[in-house]
Each structure stands twice: as structure tokens, then as C-alpha cells.
C-alpha positions as CSV (number, residue, x, y, z in Angstrom):
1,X,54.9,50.6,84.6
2,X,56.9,53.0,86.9
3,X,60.3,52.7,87.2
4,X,61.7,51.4,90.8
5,X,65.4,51.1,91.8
6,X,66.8,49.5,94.2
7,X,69.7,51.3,95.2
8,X,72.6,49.0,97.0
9,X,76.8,48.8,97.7
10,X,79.7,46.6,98.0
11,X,79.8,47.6,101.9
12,X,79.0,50.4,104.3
13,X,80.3,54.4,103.4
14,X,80.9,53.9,99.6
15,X,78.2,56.8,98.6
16,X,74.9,55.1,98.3
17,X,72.9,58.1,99.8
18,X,75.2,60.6,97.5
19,X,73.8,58.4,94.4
20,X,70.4,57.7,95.8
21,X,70.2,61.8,96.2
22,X,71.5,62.2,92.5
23,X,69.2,60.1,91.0
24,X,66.2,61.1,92.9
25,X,67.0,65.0,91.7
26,X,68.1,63.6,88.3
27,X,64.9,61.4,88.3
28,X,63.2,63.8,90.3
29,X,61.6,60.5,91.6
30,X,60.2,59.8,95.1
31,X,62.6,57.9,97.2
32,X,62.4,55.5,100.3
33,X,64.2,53.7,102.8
34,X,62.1,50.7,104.0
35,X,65.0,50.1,107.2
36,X,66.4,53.3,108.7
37,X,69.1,51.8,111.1
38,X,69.9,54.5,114.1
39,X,70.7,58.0,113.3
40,X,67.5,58.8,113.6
41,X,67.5,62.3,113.9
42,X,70.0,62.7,111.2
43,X,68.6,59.5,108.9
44,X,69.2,59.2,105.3
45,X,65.6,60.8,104.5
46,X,67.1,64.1,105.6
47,X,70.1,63.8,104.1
48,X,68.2,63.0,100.5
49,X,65.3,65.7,101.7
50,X,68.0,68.3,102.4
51,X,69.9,67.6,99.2
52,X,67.4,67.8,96.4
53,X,65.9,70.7,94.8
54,X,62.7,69.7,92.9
55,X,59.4,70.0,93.8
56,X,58.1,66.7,92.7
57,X,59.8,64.1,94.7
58,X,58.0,62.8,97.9
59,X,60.3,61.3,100.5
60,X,58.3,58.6,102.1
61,X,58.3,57.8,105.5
62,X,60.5,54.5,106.3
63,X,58.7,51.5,107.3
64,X,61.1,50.6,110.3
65,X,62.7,53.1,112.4
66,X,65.4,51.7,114.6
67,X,67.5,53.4,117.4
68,X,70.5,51.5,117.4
69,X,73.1,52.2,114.6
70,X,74.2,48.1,114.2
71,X,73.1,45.8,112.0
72,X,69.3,46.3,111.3
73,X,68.7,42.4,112.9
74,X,70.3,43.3,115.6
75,X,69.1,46.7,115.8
76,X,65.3,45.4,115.7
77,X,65.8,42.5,118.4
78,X,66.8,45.5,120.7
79,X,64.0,47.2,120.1
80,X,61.6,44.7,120.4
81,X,60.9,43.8,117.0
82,X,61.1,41.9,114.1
83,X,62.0,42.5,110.4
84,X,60.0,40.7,108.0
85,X,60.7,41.1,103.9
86,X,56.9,39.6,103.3
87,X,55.7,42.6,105.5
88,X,57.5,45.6,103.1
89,X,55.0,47.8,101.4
90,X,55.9,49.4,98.4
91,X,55.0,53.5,99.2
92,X,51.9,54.2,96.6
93,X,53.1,56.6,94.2
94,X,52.6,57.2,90.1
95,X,56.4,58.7,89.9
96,X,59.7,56.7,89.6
97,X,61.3,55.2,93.1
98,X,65.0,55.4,94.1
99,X,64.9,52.7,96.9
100,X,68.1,52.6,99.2
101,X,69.2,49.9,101.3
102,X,71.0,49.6,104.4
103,X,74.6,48.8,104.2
104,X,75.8,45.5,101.6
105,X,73.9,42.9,100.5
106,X,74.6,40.2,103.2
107,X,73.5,42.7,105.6
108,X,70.6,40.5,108.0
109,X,67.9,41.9,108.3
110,X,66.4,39.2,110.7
111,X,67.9,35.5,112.2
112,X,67.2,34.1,108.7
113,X,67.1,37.3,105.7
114,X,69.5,39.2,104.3
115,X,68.7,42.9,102.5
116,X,69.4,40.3,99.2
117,X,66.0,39.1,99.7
118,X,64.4,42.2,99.3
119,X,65.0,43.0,96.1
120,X,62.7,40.2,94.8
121,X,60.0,40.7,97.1
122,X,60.2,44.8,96.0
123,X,60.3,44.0,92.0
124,X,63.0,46.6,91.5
125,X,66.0,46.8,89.2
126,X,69.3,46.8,91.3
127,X,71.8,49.5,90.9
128,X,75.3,48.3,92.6
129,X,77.3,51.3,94.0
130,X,81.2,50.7,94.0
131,X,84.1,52.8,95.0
132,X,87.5,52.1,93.7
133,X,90.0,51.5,96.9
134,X,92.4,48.2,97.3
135,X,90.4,45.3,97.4
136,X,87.0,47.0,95.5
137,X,87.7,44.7,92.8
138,X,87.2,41.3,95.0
139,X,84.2,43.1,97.0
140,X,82.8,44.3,94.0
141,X,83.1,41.2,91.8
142,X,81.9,39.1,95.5
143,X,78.7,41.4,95.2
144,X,78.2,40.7,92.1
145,X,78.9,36.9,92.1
146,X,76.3,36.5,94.6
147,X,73.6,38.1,92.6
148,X,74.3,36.1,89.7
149,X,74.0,33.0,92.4
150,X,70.5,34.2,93.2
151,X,69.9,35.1,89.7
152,X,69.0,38.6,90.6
153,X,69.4,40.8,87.3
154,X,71.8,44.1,88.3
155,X,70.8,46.8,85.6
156,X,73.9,48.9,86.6
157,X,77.1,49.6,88.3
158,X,77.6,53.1,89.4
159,X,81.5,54.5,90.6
160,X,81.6,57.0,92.9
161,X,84.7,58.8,94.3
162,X,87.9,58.7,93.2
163,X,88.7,57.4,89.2
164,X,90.2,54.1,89.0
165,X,90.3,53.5,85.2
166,X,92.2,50.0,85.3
167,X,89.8,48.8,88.1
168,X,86.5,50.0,86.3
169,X,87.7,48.3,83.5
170,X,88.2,45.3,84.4
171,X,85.1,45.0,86.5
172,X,83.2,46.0,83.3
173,X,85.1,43.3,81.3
174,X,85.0,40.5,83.7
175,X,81.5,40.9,84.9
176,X,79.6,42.3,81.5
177,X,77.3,44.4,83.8
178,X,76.5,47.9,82.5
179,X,78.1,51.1,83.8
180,X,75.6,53.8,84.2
181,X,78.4,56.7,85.8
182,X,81.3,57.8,87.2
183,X,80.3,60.2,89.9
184,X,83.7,62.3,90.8
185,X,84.7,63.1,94.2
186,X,82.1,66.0,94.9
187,X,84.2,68.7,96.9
188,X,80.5,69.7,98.6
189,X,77.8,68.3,99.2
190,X,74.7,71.2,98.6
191,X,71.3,70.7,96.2
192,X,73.8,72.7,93.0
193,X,76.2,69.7,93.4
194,X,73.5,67.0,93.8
195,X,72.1,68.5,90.7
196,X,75.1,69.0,88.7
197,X,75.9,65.5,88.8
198,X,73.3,64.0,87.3
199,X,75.0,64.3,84.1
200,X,77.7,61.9,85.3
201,X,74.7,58.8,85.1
202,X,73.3,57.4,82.2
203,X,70.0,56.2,83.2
């Protein structure tokens, strides 16, 4: 069986399209966004699209496209639809799949659903993005408290940005969830960087 990961954050702008792009490269899996929240003409696709340098990966095409950057409930009841998790299709593909979601894990995705409740439904293994700043240890440790609630498995955390030994640690320690890398502050963002740091993740 193919490997799927669903790739997901303590919040908004911590880096999980920098990761998703490194481990699609390091992977060279395909990779997907089932809920592409405004920003259409510069979505995450193109960002992962522009920043691999493979040939096997196949971006697929996301499954809703919304025009409003807000919160994809909102975002969908403006444009006249609705986001069901029952109605996600897995992209057919033989190759491993980096899956990244929109925003945290509390994020709604309709009046009753949360991007939580996709993992399930998707059968992948979660990958939890963190970034060490005051107060990533609560958010982090909130993430994964609610996870371990829902008894959704978490295969990995992965840091990215700035080192924070004493908070890493500590996360590690009081949560026993696996760290998989370290990704350093990149100081560009091209397909040589993307591919050079793959060899910060274990996976």
C-alpha cells in the first residue's frame, strides 16, 4: 500500500507548503490540496509546482476551488457551495501522496466539520508542522491534545524555522510523538533549496 500524508499545522503561516514542497521532491510523491481557499491565481499548487524539480510527481487538480481567502466554510457559503468530507476523492495514483491542508486543525470546513475530520475519511498518516515562537509550546501541545482526543495517530512532528532546542524538547518529552526534522530557516526559496532540504527529514 502507497504511502499518503496528510500534511497539517498548529495555525496559519508556520511552513506547511515549505514542508509539503520538501517532502513531495524528497518523496518525489504526487501532492494535493483537496480545499484551495482564495489565492487562486497564486494557490499552493503553484507554489509546490514551481518548487520541485522531479519529473515524477503529478500535482493534482484540487477538488474545491474557492475565491475568497477566509475560512474555507465561509469561503464556500460565498460561493454558493457546500463542503462535504464524505464527498473528498482520493486523486488515483500508484506513487506516494503529500496531502496539505488548509490552515489548523479546527479550521471549518462547513456549519458542522472541521479539516480534523478529514484525516479519517482520507486514511492518511498525519504529519504536524510546528514553528517555535512564544506560545508554540501551548498551540502545539493544544494540536496535539486534540488528536489524541479523537484518537487520530500523528506519525510525526516536523520544526520549521528558527531552532528552539528547549521548546523541541520538551514537546518531544511531554507528548512522545516522533520528530521527523528540523527544517532551518531557508534564506530562499528555489527547487536547489527545496531539494537540499530533504536531508533535514527523516521519513
Amino acid at each position: 500500500m502507497n504511502n499518503t500524508y496528510f500534511i497539517s499545522g498548529i495555525g496559519t503561516g508556520i511552513g506547511k507548503t515549505i514542508v509539503s514542497a520538501i517532502l513531495t521532491q524528497k518523496l518525489q510523491a504526487d501532492y494535493w490540496k483537496p480545499i484551495q481557499s482564495g489565492d487562486l491565481d497564486q494557490s499552493d499548487s503553484l507554489s509546490i509546482r514551481n518548487l520541485i524539480s522531479n519529473t515524477k510527481t503529478a500535482i493534482h487538480l484540487e477538488q474545491y476551488r474557492l475565491s475568497k481567502p477566509l475560512s474555507p466554510h465561509l469561503s464556500a457559503r460565498l460561493d454558493g457551495i457546500e463542503i462535504r468530507s464524505n464527498a473528498l476523492k482520493l486523486p488515483v495514483t500508484n506513487n506516494q501522496l503529500i496531502i496539505e491542508g488548509a490552515g489548523g486543525l479546527m479550521v471549518p470546513i462547513n456549519e458542522k466539520e472541521l479539516i480534523l475530520d478529514l484525516i479519517p475519511i482520507l486514511n492518511a498518516k498525519l504529519i504536524i508542522v510546528s514553528q517555535n515562537y512564544l506560545g508554540s509550546i501551548n498551540h502545539t501541545l493544544l494540536t496535539l491534545e486534540v488528536l489524541k482526543q479523537r484518537q487520530i495517530p500523528v506519525a510525526g512532528i516536523i520544526f520549521n524555522g528558527e531552532e528552539n532546542q528547549e521548546s523541541e524538547s520538551y514537546i518531544a518529552n511531554y507528548s512522545g510523538i516522533p520528530i521527523l526534522g528540523k527544517i532551518p530557516k531557508l534564506t530562499s526559496l528555489d527547487q536547489e533549496s527545496i531539494a537540499e532540504a530533504g536531508k533535514f527529514i527523516q521519513l
